[in-house]
C-alpha angles and dihedrals in degrees: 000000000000112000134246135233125184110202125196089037101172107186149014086257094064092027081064094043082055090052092049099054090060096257129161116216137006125220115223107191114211127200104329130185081225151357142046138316099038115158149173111287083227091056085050090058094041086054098041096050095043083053104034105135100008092078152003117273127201125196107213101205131168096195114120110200137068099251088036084056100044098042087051086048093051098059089052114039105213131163096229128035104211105200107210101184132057109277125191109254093233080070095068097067094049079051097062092041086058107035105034112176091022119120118239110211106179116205119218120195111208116232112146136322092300080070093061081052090051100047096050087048091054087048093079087054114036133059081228150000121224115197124202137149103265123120116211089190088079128106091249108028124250112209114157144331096059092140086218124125116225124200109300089201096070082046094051089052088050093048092052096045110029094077091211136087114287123197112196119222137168123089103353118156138155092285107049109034098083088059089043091054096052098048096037103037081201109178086235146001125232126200141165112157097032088060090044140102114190099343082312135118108249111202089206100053089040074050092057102034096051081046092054089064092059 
């Protein structure tokens, strides 16, 4: 079955919700120039070693080079770095100098067809690609929790020629991730403000949404 991850997880409360609802991973957002979920990096590292092999952590950072991300990294302890700007490849192999043993996941934004050129470009470099709706082209970047769906046929292409795991992000909610599923075939989905009431987890709508992948 195609996996789960539940991204802006603000607490060990919701983190535990996640991990009863049979998820696989949690996404912890670190400082952002926008959008939703942002916490303390020591909230991050309490999370993260509470949780530490009961589940999967992601870091969220916007840092963009190799010493911004692994110092990031450093103060928070995760299993898994997800990289949600654009980063210069040369980076990548500072990045595995720095953080042996740490998982890459590099976030896409769709945009257009140039997106389905740069994620197959990120693919040599990173474990993953995660592909969500933001645009970091704008003034104020947009790098996640948009709530906004982007065009699922440039991420099936990236899905069927990639040859990495891809997580699908951007606008997912209990409705529409059955059909995301079956057009995409991601190897996971990712959501924060599709399983939310108010800024806050809801275990129904989680409920629903992990039941809409069976």
């Amino acid at each position: 079955m195609t996996k789960v991850k539940i991204c802006c997880i603000s607490s060990e409360a919701e983190a535990e919700t996640a991990l009863n609802m049979g998820v696989s991973a949690i996404g912890l957002v670190g400082k952002m120039p926008s959008g939703p979920g942002v916490i303390a990096e020591g909230l991050i590292k309490d999370i993260a070693a509470k949780f530490k092999g009961r589940i999967e952590t992601f870091l969220l950072t916007s840092e963009t080079t190799a010493e911004g991300i692994f110092n990031n990294h450093l103060k928070t302890g995760t299993d898994t770095v997800q990289i949600v700007d654009r980063i210069d490849f040369k980076e990548y192999d500072k990045l595995r100098g720095l953080l042996p043993g740490v998982r890459l996941v590099q976030v896409v934004h769709v945009i257009d067809g140039n997106s389905v050129v740069e994620a197959l470009m990120y693919a040599k470099y990173a474990d993953a690609l995660l592909l969500d709706s933001g645009n970091p082209s704008a003034g104020t970047k947009i790098l996640g929790g948009t709530g906004k769906v982007h065009d699922w046929s440039l991420s099936k292409e990236i899905v069927q020629k990639s040859g990495v795991p891809v997580y699908l992000a951007g606008g997912l909610n209990p409705n529409n991730v059955r059909e995301a599923i079956e057009n995409v075939k991601p190897y996971a989905v990712d959501v924060c403000s599709g399983v939310r009431t108010n800024g806050n987890l809801d275990a129904n709508k989680l409920k629903s949404f992990v039941s809409g992948l069976i």
